[in-house]
C-alpha positions as CSV (number, residue, x, y, z in Angstrom):
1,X,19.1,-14.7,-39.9
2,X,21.8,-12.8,-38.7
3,X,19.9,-10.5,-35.9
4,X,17.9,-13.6,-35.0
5,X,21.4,-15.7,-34.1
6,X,22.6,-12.4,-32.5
7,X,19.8,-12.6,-30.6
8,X,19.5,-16.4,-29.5
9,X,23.5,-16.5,-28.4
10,X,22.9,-13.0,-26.5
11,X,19.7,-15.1,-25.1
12,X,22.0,-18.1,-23.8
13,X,24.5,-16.1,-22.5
14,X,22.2,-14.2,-20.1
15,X,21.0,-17.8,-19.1
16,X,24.4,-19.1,-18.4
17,X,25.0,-16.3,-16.7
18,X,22.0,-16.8,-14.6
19,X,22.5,-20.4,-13.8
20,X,26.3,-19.3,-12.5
21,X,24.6,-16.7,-10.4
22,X,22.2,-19.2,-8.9
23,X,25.2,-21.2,-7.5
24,X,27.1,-18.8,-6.4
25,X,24.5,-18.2,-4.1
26,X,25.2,-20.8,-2.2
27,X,28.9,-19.8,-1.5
28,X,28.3,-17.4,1.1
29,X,25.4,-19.5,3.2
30,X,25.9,-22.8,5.1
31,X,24.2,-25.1,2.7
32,X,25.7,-25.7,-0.2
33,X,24.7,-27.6,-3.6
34,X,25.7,-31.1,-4.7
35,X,25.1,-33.7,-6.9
36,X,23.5,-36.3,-4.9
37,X,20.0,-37.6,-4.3
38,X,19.4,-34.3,-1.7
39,X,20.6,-31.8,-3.2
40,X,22.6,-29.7,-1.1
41,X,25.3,-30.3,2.1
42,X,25.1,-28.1,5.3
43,X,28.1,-27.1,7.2
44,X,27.3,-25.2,10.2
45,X,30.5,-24.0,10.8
46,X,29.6,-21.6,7.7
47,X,26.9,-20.1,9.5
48,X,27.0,-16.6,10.5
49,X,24.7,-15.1,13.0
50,X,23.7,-11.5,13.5
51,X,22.8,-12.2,17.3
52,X,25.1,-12.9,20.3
53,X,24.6,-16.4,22.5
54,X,23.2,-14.4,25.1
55,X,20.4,-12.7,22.8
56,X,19.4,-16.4,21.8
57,X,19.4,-17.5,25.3
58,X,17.5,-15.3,26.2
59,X,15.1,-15.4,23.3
60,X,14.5,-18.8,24.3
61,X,13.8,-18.4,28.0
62,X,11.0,-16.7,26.8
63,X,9.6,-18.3,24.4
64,X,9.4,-21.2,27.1
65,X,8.3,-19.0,29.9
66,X,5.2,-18.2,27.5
67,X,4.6,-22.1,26.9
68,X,6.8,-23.1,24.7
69,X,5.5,-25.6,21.7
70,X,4.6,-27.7,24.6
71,X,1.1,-25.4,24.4
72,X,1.1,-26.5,20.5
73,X,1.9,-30.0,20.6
74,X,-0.9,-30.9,23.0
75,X,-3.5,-29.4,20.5
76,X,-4.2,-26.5,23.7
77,X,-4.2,-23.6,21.3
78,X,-4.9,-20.2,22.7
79,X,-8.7,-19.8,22.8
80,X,-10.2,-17.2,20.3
81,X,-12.6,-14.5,21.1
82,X,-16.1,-15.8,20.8
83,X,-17.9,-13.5,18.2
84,X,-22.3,-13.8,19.3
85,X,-23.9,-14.1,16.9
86,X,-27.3,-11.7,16.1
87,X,-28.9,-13.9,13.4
88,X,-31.5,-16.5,14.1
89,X,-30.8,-20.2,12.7
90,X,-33.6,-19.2,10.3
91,X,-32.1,-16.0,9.3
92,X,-28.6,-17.7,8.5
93,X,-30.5,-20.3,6.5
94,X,-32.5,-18.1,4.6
95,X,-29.9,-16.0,4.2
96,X,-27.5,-19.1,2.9
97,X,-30.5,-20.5,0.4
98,X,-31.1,-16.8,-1.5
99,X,-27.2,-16.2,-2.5
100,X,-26.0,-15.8,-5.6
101,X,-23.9,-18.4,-7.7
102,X,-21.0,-16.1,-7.5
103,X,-21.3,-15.3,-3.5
104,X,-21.7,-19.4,-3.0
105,X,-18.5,-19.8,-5.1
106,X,-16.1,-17.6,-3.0
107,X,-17.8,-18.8,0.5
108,X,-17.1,-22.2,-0.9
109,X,-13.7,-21.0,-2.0
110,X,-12.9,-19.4,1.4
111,X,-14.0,-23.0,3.3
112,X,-11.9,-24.8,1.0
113,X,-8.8,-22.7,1.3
């Protein structure tokens, strides 16, 4: 009885001392827990950056001069390498109707995602 309350108060103190932890780790970042429908406040001026203006400025030029999300948001997505194919429609089909359960699954699975 003893060893087993020894254990169970040992127990909750590692979790309270786990549940401190977890907001204490908001103290040193720019968002920052609350009690409210969202969850958590951000204050930028708590943000600290490892890079100067410049470096972001020019990070940005860039990314633009490469296209930019404009290339994304337009659906224009750089073209893939065409891979030609050495198979015959037949072949693929015959080779699609004489797998095995388990190779069907993880094709299937690999579609599917």
């Amino acid at each position: 009885m003893r060893k087993t309350r020894n254990t169970l108060l040992a127990s909750l103190a590692f979790a309270a001392m786990g549940l401190g932890a977890a907001g204490t780790a908001f103290a040193s970042s720019y968002i920052h827990s609350t009690n409210s429908e969202k969850g958590y406040v951000v204050h930028p001026e708590h943000f600290k950056s490892d890079k100067t203006r410049a470096q972001v400025q020019a990070e940005t030029a860039e990314f633009v001069k490469n296209g930019g999300t404009d290339s994304f948001r337009s659906s224009n997505y750089p073209p893939l390498e065409s891979q030609a194919s050495t198979m015959t429609r037949k072949q693929v089909m015959d080779e699609l109707k004489n797998e095995s359960p388990a190779q069907r699954k993880a094709r299937l699975e690999m579609i599917r995602g």
